[in-house]
C-alpha positions as CSV (number, residue, x, y, z in Angstrom):
1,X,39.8,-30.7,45.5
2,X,41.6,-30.6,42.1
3,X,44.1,-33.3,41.2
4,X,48.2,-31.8,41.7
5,X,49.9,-32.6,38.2
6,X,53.6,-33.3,38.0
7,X,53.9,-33.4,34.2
8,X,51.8,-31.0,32.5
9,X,51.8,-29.8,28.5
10,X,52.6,-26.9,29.7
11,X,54.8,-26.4,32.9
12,X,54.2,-23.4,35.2
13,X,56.7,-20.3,34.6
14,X,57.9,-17.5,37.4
15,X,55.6,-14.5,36.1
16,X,58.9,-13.1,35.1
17,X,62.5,-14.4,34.1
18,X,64.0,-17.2,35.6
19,X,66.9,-15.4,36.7
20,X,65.0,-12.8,38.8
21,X,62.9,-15.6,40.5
22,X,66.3,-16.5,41.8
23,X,67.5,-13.0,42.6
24,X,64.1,-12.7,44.4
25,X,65.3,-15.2,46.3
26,X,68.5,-14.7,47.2
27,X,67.0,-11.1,48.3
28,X,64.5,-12.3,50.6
29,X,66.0,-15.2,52.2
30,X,67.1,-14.4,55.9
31,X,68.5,-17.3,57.1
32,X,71.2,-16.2,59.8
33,X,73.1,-18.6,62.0
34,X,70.8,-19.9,64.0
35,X,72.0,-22.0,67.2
36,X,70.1,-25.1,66.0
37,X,70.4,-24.8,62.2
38,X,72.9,-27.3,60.8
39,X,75.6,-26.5,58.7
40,X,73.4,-28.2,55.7
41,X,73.6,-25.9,52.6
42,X,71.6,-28.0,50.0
43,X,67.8,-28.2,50.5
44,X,64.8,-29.3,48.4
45,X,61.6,-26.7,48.3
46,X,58.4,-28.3,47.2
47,X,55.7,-26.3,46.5
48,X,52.4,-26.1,44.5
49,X,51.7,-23.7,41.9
50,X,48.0,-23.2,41.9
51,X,45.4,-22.5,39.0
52,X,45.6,-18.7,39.7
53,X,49.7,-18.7,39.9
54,X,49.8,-18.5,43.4
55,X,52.2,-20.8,45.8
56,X,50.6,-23.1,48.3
57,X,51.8,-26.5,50.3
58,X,55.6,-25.1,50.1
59,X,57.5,-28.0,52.5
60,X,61.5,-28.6,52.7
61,X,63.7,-31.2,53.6
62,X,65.5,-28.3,56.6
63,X,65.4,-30.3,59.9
64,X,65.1,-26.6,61.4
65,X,61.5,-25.0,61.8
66,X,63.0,-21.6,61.1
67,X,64.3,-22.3,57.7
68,X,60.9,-24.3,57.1
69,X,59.0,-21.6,57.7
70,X,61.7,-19.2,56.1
71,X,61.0,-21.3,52.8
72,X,57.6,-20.7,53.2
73,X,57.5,-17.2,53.4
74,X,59.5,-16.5,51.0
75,X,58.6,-19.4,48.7
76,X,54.8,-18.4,49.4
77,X,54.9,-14.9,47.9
78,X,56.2,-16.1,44.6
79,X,53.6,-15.7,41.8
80,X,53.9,-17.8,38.4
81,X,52.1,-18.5,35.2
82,X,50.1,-21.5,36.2
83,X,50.5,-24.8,34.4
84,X,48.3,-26.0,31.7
85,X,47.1,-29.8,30.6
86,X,44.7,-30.3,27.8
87,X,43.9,-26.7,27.5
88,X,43.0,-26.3,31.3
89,X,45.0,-24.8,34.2
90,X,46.3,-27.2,36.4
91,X,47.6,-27.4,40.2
92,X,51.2,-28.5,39.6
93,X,53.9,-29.5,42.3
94,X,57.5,-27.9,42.0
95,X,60.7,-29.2,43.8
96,X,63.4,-26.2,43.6
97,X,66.9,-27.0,45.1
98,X,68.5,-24.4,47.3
99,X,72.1,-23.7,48.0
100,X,72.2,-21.9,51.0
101,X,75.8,-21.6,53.3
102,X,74.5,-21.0,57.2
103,X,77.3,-19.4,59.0
């Protein structure tokens, strides 16, 4: 399996604008009140943007399985313009902070 870069000449962008990858997002993220979901509000998505701009490998710091897998769904259907190094695409890991407020 390829190497996962974290510095790259050329870091991976959202196949869009930055803003709407957020507003994408915020769109798609269901994360109701959920009898075992902490109040926590901050979390950490790490993810790998592959060779062909897909989203693989997406894991959290949530202690809840819901959000986990949540962050995966909705973190997994992303698409970006992969990362290049050297003139080659590149897997490439991504950490993302969330601010979420569970209810």
């Amino acid at each position: 399996m390829d190497s996962i870069y974290v510095f790259a000449d050329t870091f991976p962008e959202y196949a869009g604008v930055e803003s709407d990858m957020l507003q994408e997002i915020q769109k798609n993220l269901n994360v109701p009140s959920h009898p075992s979901s902490p109040p926590q509000s901050k979390f950490l998505v790490e993810m790998v943007i592959e060779k062909d701009g897909s989203v693989s490998k997406v894991s959290s710091n949530a202690n809840d399985e819901f959000v986990r897998d949540e962050f995966d769904r909705v973190f997994g259907a992303l698409r970006f313009i992969p990362a290049k190094h050297k003139g080659e695409m590149v897997r490439f890991r991504m950490v993302c902070p969330v601010y979420i407020h569970l209810k």
